[in-house]
SEMAR-713644 format. One record per residue (C-alpha): residue number from 1; x, y, z; chain. Coordinates in steps of 0.25 Angstrom, whole numbers, plus 2048, in hexadecimal, padded with zeros to 3 digits. Example, Ala and Ser with C-alpha at 12.3 -4.5 7.8 and 13.67 -1.06 7.14 Angstrom:
<atoms>
n|x|y|z|chain
1|831|7EE|81F|A
2|837|7FC|81D|A
</atoms>
This chain:
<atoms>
n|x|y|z|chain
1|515|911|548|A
2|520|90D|53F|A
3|526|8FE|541|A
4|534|8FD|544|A
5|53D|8F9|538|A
6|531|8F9|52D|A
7|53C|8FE|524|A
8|536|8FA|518|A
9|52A|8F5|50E|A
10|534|8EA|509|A
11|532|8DE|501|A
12|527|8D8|509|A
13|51E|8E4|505|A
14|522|8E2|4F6|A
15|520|8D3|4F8|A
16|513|8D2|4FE|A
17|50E|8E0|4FA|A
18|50E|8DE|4EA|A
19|500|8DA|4EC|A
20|4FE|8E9|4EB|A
21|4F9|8EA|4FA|A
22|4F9|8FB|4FD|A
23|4F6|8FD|50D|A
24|4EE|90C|509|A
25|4F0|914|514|A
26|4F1|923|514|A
27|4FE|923|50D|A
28|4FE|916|506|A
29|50D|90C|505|A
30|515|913|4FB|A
31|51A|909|4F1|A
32|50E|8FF|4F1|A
33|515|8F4|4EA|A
34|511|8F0|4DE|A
35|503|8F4|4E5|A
36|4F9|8F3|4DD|A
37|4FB|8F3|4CD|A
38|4EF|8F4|4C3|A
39|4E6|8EC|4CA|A
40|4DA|8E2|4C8|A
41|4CF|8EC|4C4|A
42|4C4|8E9|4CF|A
43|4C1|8DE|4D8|A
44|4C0|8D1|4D1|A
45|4C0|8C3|4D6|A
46|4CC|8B8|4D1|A
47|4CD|8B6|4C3|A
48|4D3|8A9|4BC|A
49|4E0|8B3|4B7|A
50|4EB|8AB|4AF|A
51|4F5|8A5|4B9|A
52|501|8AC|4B7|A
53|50D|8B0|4BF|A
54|50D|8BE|4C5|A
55|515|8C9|4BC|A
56|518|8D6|4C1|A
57|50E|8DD|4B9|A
58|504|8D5|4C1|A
59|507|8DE|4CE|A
60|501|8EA|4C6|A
61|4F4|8E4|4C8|A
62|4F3|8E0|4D6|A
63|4EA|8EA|4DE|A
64|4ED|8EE|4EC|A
65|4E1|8ED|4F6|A
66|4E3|8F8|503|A
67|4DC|8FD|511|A
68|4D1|8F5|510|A
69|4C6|8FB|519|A
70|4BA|8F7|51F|A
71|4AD|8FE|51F|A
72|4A6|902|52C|A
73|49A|8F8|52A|A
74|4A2|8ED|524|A
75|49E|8EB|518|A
76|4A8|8F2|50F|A
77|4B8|8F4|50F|A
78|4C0|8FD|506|A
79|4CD|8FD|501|A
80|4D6|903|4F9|A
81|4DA|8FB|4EB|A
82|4E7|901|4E4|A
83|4EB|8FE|4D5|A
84|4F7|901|4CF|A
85|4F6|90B|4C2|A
86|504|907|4BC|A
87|502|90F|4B1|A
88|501|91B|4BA|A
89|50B|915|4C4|A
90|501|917|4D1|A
91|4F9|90F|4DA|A
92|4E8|914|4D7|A
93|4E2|910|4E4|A
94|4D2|910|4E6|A
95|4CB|90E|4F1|A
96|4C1|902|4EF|A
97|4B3|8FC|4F7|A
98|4B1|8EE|4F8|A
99|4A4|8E8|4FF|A
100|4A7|8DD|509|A
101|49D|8D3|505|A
102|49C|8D4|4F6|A
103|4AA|8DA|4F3|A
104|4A3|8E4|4EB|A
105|4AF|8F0|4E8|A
106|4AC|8FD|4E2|A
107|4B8|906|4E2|A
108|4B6|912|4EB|A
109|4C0|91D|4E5|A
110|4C8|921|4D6|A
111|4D3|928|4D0|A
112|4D9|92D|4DE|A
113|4E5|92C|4E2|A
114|4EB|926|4F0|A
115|4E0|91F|4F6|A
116|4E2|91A|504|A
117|4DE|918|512|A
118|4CC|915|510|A
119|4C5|917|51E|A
120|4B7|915|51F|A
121|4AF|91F|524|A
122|4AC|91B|532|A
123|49C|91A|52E|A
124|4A1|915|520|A
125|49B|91E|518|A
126|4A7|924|514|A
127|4B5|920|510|A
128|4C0|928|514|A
129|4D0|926|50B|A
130|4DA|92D|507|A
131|4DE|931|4FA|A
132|4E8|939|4F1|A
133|4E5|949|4EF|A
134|4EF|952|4E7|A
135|4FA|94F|4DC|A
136|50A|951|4E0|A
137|50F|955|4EC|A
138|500|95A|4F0|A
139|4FA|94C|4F0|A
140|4F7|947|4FE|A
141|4ED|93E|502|A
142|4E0|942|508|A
143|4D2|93C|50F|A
144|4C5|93A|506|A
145|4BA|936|50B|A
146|4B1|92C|501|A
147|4A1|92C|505|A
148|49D|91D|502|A
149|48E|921|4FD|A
150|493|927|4F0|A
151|49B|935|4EE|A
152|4A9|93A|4EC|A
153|4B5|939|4F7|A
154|4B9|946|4FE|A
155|4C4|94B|502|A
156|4C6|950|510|A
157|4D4|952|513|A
158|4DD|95C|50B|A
159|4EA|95B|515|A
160|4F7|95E|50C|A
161|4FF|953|512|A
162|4F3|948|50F|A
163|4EE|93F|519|A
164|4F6|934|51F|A
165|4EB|92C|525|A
166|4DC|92E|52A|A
167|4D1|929|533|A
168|4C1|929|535|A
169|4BD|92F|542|A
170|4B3|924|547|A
171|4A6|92E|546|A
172|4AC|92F|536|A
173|4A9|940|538|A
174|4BA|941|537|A
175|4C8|93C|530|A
176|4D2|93D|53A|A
177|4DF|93D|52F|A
178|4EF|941|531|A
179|4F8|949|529|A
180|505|951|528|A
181|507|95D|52C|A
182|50B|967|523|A
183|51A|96D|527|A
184|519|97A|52E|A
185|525|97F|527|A
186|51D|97B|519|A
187|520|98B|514|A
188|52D|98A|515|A
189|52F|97C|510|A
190|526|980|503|A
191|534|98C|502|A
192|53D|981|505|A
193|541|985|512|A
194|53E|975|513|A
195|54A|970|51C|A
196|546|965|524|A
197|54C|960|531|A
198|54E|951|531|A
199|548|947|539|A
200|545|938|539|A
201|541|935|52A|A
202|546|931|51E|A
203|552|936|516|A
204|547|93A|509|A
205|53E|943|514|A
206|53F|952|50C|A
207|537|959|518|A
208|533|959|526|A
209|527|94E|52A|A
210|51C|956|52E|A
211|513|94F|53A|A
212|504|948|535|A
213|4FB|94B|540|A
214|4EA|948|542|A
215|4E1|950|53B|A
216|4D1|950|539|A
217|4C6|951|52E|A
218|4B7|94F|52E|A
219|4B5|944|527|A
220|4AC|94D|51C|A
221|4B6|955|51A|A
222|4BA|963|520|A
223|4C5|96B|528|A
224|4D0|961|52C|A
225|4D2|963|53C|A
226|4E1|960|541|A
227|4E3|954|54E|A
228|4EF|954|552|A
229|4FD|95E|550|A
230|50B|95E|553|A
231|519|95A|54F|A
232|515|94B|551|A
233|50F|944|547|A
234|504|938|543|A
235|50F|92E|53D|A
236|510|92C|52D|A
237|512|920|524|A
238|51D|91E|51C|A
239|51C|910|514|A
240|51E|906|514|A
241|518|907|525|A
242|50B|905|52A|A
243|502|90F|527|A
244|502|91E|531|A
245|4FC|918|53F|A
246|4EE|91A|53C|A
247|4E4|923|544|A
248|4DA|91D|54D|A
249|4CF|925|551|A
250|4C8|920|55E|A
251|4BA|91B|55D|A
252|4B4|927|564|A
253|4BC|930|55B|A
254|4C3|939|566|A
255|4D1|932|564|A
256|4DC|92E|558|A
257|4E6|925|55C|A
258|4F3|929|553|A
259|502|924|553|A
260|50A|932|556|A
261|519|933|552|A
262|522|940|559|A
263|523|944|54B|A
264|521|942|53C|A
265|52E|93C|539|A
266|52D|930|533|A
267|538|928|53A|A
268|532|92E|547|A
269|527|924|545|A
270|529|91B|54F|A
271|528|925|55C|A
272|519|922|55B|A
273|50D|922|563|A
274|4FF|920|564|A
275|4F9|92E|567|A
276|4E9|92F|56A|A
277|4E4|93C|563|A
278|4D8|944|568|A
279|4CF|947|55A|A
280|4CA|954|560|A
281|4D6|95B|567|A
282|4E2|953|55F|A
283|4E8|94E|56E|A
284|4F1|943|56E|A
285|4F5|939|578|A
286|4FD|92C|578|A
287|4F7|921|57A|A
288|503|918|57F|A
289|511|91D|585|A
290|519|917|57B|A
291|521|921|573|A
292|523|91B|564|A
293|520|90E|55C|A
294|510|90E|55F|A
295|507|911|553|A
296|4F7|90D|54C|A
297|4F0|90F|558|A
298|4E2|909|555|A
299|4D5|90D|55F|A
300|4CF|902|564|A
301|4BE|8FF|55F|A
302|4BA|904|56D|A
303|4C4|910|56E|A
304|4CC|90B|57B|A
305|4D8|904|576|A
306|4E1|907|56C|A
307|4E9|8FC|564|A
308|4F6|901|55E|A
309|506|8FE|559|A
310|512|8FB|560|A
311|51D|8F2|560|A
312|51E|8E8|56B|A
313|522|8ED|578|A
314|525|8F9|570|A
315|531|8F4|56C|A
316|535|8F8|55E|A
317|53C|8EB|55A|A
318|52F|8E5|55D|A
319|522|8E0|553|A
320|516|8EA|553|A
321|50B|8E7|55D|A
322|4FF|8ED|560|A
323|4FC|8F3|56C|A
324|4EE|8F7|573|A
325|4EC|900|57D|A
326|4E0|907|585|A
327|4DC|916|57E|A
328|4DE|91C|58A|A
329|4ED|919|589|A
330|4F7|90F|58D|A
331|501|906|584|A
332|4F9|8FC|584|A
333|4FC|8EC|581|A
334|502|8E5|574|A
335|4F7|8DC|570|A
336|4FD|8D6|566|A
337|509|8D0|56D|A
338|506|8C2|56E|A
339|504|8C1|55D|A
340|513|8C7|55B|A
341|512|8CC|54E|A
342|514|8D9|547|A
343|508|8E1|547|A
344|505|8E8|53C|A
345|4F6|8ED|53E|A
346|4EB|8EC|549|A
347|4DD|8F0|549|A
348|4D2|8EE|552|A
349|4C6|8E5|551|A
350|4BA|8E9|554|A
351|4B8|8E4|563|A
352|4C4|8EC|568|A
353|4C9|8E0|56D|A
354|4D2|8DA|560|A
355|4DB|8DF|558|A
356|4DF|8DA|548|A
357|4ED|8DA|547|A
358|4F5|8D7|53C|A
359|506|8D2|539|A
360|50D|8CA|531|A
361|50D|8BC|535|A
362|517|8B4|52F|A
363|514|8B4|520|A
364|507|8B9|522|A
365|500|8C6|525|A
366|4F7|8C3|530|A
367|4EC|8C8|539|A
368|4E7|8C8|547|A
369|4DE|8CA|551|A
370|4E4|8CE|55C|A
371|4DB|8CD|569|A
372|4E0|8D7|574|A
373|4E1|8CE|57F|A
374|4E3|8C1|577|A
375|4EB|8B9|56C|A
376|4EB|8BE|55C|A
377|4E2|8B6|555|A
378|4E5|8B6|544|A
379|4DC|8BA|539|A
380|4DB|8AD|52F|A
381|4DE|8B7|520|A
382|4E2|8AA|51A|A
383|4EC|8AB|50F|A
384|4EA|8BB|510|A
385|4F4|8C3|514|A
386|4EF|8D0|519|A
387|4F6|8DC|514|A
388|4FD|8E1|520|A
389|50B|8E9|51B|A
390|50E|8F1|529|A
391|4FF|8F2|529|A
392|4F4|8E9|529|A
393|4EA|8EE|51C|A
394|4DE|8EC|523|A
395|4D2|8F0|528|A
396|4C5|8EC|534|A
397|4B8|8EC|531|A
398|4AD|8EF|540|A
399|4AA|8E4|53F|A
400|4B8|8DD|540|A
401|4B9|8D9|532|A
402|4C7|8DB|52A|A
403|4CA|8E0|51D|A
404|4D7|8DE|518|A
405|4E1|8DF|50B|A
406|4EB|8D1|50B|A
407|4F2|8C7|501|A
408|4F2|8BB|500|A
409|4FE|8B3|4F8|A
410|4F9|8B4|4EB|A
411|4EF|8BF|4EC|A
412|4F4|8CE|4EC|A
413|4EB|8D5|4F7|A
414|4DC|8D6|4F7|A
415|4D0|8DB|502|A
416|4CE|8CF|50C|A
417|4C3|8D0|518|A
418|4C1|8C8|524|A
419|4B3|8CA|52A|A
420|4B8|8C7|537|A
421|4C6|8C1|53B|A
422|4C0|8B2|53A|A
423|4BB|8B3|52E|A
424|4BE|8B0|520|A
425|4C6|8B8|517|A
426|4C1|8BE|50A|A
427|4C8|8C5|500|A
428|4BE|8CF|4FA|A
429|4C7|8D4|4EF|A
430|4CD|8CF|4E2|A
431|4D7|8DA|4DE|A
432|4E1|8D1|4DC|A
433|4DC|8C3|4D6|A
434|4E3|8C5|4C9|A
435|4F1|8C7|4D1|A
436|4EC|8B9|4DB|A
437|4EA|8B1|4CD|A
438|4F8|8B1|4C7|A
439|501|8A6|4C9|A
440|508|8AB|4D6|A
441|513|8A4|4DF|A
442|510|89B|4EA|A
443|513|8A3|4F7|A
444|514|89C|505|A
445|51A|89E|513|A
446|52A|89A|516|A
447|52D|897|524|A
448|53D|894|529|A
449|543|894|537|A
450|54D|8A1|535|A
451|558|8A6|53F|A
452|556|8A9|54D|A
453|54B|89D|54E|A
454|542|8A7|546|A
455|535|8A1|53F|A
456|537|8A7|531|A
457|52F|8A7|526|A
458|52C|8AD|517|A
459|523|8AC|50A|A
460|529|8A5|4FE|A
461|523|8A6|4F0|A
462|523|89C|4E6|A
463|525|89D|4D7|A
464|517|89B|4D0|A
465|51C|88F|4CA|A
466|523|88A|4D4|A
467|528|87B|4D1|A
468|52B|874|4DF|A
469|539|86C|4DD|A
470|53E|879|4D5|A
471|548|882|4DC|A
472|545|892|4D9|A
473|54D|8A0|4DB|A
474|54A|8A8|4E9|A
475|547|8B6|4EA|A
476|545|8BD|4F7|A
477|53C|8C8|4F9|A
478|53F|8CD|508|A
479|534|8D4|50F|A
480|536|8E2|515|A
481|533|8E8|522|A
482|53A|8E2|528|A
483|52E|8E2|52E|A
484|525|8DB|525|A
485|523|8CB|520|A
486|522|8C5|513|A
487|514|8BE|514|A
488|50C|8B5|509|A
489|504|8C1|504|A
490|503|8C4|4F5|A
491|512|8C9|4F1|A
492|513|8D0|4E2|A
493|523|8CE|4E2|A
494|524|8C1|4E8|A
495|51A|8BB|4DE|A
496|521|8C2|4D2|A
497|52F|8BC|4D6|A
498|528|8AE|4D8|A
499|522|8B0|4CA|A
500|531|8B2|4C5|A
501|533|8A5|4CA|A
502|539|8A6|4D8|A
503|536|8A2|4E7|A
504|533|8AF|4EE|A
505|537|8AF|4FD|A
506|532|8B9|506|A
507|539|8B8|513|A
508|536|8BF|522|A
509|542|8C1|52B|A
510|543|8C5|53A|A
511|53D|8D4|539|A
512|530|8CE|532|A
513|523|8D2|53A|A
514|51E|8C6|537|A
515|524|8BD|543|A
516|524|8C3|54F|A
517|529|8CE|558|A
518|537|8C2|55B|A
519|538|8C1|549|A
520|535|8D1|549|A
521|541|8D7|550|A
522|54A|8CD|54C|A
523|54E|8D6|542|A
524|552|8E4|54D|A
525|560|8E3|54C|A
526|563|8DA|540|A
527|55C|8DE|535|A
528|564|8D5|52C|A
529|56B|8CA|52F|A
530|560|8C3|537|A
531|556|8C6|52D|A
532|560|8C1|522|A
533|562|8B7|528|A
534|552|8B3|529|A
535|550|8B5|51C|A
536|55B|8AC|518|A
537|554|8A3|521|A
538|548|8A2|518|A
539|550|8A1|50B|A
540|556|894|511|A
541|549|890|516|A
542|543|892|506|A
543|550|88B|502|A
544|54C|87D|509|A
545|541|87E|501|A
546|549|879|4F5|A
547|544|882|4EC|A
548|54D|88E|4EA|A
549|558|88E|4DF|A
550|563|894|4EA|A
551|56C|89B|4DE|A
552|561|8A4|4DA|A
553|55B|8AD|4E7|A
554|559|8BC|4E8|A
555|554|8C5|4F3|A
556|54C|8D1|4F4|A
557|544|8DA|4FC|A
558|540|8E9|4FE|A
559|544|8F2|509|A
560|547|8E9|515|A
561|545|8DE|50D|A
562|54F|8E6|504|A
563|557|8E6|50F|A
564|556|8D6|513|A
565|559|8D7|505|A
566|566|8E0|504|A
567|56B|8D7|511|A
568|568|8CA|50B|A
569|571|8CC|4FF|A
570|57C|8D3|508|A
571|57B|8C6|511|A
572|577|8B9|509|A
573|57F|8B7|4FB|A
574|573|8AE|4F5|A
575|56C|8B8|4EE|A
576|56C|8B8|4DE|A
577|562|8C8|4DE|A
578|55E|8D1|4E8|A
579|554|8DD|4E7|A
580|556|8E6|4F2|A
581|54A|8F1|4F3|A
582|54B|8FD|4FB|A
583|553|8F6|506|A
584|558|8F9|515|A
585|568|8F9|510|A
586|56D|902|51A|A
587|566|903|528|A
588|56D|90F|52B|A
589|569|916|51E|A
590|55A|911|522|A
591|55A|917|531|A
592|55F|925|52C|A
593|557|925|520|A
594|54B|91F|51E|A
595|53D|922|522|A
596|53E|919|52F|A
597|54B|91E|532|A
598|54F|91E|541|A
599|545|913|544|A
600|54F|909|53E|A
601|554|90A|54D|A
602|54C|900|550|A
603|552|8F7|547|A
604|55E|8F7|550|A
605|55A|8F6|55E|A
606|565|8F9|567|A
607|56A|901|55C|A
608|55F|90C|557|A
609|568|916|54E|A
610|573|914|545|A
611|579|920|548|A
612|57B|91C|557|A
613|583|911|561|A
614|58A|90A|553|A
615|57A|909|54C|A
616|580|90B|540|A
617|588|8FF|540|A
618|57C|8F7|543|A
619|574|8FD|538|A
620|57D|8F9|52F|A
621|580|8EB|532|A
622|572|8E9|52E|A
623|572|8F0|522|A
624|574|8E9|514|A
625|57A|8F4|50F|A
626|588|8EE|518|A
627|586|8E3|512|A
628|588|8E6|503|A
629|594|8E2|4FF|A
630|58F|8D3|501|A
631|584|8D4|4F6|A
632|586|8CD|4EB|A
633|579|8CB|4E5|A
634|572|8D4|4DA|A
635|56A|8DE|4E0|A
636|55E|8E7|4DC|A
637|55D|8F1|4E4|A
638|550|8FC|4E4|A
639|54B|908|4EC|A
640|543|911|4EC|A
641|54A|922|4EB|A
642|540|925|4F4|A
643|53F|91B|4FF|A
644|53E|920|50E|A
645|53C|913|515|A
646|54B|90E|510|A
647|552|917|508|A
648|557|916|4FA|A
649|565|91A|4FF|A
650|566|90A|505|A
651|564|905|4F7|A
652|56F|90E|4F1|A
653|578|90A|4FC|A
654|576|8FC|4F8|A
655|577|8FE|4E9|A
656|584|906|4EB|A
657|58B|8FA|4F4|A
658|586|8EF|4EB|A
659|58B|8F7|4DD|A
660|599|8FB|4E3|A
661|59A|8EC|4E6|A
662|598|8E9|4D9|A
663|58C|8E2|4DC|A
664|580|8E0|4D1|A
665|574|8EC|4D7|A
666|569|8F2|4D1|A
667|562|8FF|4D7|A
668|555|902|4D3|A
669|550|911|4DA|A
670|542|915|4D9|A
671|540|924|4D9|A
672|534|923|4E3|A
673|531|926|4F3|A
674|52D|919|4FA|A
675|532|90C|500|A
676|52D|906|4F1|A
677|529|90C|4E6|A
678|519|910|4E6|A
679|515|910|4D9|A
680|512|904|4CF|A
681|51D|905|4C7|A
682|528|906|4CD|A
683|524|8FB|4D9|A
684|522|8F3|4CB|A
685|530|8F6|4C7|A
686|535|8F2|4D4|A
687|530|8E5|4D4|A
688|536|8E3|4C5|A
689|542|8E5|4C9|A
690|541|8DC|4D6|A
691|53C|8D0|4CD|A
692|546|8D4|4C1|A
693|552|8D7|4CA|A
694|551|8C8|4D1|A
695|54D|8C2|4C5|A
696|559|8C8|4BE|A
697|564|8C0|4C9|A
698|55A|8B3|4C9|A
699|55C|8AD|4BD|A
</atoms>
């Protein structure tokens, strides 16, 4: 299931994700930013490293930790560690082995190409993951399985179209894995007799989607045996989204339980359901009868319940909760009602009985155990923030145990474990010490009473030499989302701001997930000017502190927070710089464009399309792009060519409006596909031109 309005990966993502955080999954984020650059060799311990401010060289040598997984008996976890080769311009990811009491790491793989997704073997003598095969347009991913007492890994899928996503059988004999189909007109298309007929995808889609559907392997390898068939289609994912709804084998290993859309285009995504698939005969049944918005079902340790996605009271415009319902059928009951916030993960605990849930909460990233038939009960993780962008990156042990990747302020991300959810926390890595002992900015939590009686709130960082009494320039660096938050993990471009010598505020506005299902739809129907107005809320709010030198502030943020962006400098004439990244500048444009395409409708309740009732007049008095000829300040604008999730044409709208009014624009292209640029240096270069662009207007 896809969320409503996650239009974007936005500013938060580049705020708080410069520690080089990479959820792997089957097809990992596109654009890790600033991921992981030339790291720290091996697991060390802190060092006494010359106090320094961060530089953005620095970010080359942060390592991005990933899917930590647990081994069967307990003792073990592995995870993926990701390094960026800048001289080759790539991300070398490797999957590594750490023992839980002595932190002893031995890495398991080399010299191969797209790691991701590690799954223990259910007996946990073999490792299962995917990795890279092919060169050009022949590369796809496939499953390898790794036996742990020694020997080489196997390959035992050889599907053109790769593997999306995989899952153990609980006896460990099969994989049960999805991939597309290959088109029945591929003859034809080869002689270009390629004419497509259009459905609900992006503008940049050169062919017809082709459903992914359930197939099986024997874990040893062998003839791969097809599940399920038809015109529907096991849902894909697009970044930045959570990850495609994961299979869940029942414990007896009859049944999958799936998320099924009608078809394979991507805009369609939201007609989901949660389908139980019979492993012998391919069958399928719904489990519920609701007809779209449902997604990762989850079988229960027992077999009889099934946990899984929906929005409260299945209304759209409502946070995510998570249901639980019998196997047998039925919609079941939205446990999590009573802790009204945005759920971004659930996952059972061994007595069948619990659930640890995860959501932003406030200017945290925070976790839960959720009783079925009682109150949530948080998870103490200290100054950790657990990394948890649209998905929590974590994993259980049998036992109950959790292993997890998180940041804390001043630390880019690491391996944390709880033994259980009482204990204490322990960090059992050390990638990044070298990064934790430079001189960083003090970061802390900002709370102001905003319009509509709203609690708001927001993360300000300090310059590293901050001297109280001294008034300093703001810049803003809005989160994107909009459903997202700025929380107080470890952020690369808010730090190398504050180094520069500026306050760095981080806003949340109604639309955050980080506040409630009330703060959540806020935002439906006014997707500017109450959020405007929240944020300029919390610039006052920083204002009262007495430390802002007023006649130097800029704005920025990437796409929905290159929106709030593009709004705020079309609304508010207070702003010396603005940096506008792959921003939502025309909400028509985005609904019959992008990726997301027709689900912007529920953006608009009361409204859905543009094209209908006078939408389009709606649409537009909530664009930015309306709003142009009121921008006065000097703005950066940059996009990538290749962008699905908001369209470059937005940006070139934006730069045409503001250069025909004579006003001072920059507009930086990058020749790549993606919401951000995936490689090392170009996300490099994007943030030098941020840094440069404000620096350059805040003398």
């Amino acid at each position: 299931m896809k969320t409503p309005r996650h239009w974007t990966l936005g500013a938060g993502y580049l705020a708080r994700r410069a520690d080089g955080h990479a959820r792997s999954c089957v097809r990992r984020f596109a654009g890790v930013i600033i991921s992981a650059i030339v790291a720290v060799a091996a697991i060390g311990y802190p060092t006494n490293a010359q106090a320094r401010h961060i530089q953005l060289a620095d970010l080359r040598r942060i390592v991005s930790l990933s899917d930590p997984q647990i081994s069967p008996d307990g003792k073990r976890i592995v995870f993926i560690v990701s390094r960026t080769n800048y001289a080759k311009d790539r991300y070398d990811t490797s999957l590594q082995l750490i023992e839980i009491q002595t932190r002893q790491t031995r890495q398991l793989t080399y010299d191969r190409e797209g790691i991701g997704s590690p799954r223990w073997s259910p007996q946990g003598d073999r490792l299962g993951f995917v990795a890279l095969t092919g060169s050009g347009k022949d590369a796809a991913q496939q499953i390898f399985i790794m036996p742990l007492n020694g020997g080489d890994a196997k390959q035992i899928t050889h599907d053109k179209n790769g593997v999306q996503q995989f899952e153990w059988r609980p006896d460990g004999k099969e994989i049960a894995y999805v991939t597309a189909d290959e088109p029945i007109d591929k003859k034809a298309i080869e002689k270009h007799n390629d004419a497509f007929e259009v459905g609900d995808n992006s503008y940049l889609t050169t062919a017809a989607p082709t459903p992914s559907h359930l197939w099986l392997v024997a874990s040893d390898g062998g003839r791969e045996r097809r599940l399920t068939r038809g015109s529907w289609s096991l849902p894909s994912s697009e970044p930045p989204s959570p990850p495609g709804s994961p299979l869940s084998w029942s414990p007896d290993g009859k049944y999958i339980a799936i998320t099924r859309q009608p078809n394979a285009e991507y805009g369609d995504s939201d007609l989901s359901d949660v389908e139980i698939v019979d492993a012998i005969s391919g069958a399928t049944r719904k489990l519920t009868n609701h007809n779209r918005l449902e997604g990762f079902p989850l079988f229960s340790p027992d077999g009889s319940k099934i946990a899984y996605w929906y929005p409260r009271e299945g209304d759209p415009a409502n946070i995510n909760a998570i249901y639980v319902s019998s196997a047998s059928g039925g919609g079941g009951e939205d446990v999590t009602h009573a802790l009204d916030r945005h759920i971004v993960r659930a996952m059972w605990m061994p007595d069948g009985k619990t659930l640890l849930v995860a959501a932003h909460e406030e200017t945290r990233s925070a976790l839960w155990l959720q009783p079925l038939d009682g109150a949530a009960r948080p998870i103490d993780t200290g100054d950790v923030n657990a990394s948890q962008f649209f998905w929590l990156d974590a994993a259980l042990g049998r036992d109950g145990a959790l292993a997890f990747t998180g940041s804390s302020p001043h630390h880019p991300s690491e391996l944390y474990y709880l033994s259980h959810a009482g204990a204490a926390l322990r960090r059992l890595t050390y990638f990044n010490a070298q990064i934790a002992a430079l001189d960083l900015g003090k970061v802390e939590s900002l709370r102001w009473t905003g319009p509509n009686g709203f609690e708001e709130n927001g993360v300000l960082t300090y310059p590293p030499d901050y001297v109280a009494g001294r008034k300093y320039p703001l810049v803003l660096v809005i989160h994107g989302g909009p459903s997202s938050a700025s929380i107080t993990s470890f952020g690369g471009l808010s730090q190398l701001l504050a180094a520069r010598g500026y306050l760095v505020f981080q806003p949340n506005y109604r639309g955050s997930d980080n506040m409630g299902n009330a703060y959540w739809r806020a935002i439906f129907n006014d997707a500017g000017v109450g959020p405007g107005k929240d944020v300029m809320a919390g610039v006052e709010a920083v204002k009262k502190m007495g430390i802002v030198d007023e006649s130097r502030m800029a704005v920025s943020g990437w796409s929905y927070g290159g929106y709030m962006t593009s709004w705020m400098i079309g609304h508010y004439p207070i702003w010396k710089a603005a940096v506008s990244g792959a921003a939502v500048n025309n909400l028509v444009d985005e609904y019959d464009l992008s990726d997301n395409n027709v689900t912007g409708r529920y953006g608009f309740p009361g409204t859905g399309s543009p094209w209908t009732s006078g939408g389009a007049q709606r649409y537009l008095e909530q664009s930015p792009i309306s709003y142009a000829q009121n921008i006065t300040a000097p703005t950066l604008i940059m996009s990538d060519t290749g962008d699905e999730r908001v369209p470059i044409t937005q940006s070139y709208e934006m730069f045409h409006a503001l250069r025909d009014n004579h006003r001072t624009v920059s507009f930086i292209a990058y020749p790549v596909a993606g919401h951000f640029p995936g490689d090392p240096v170009r996300s490099e270069d994007v943030y030098r031109r941020w840094i440069a662009w404000i620096a350059r207007y805040l003398r």
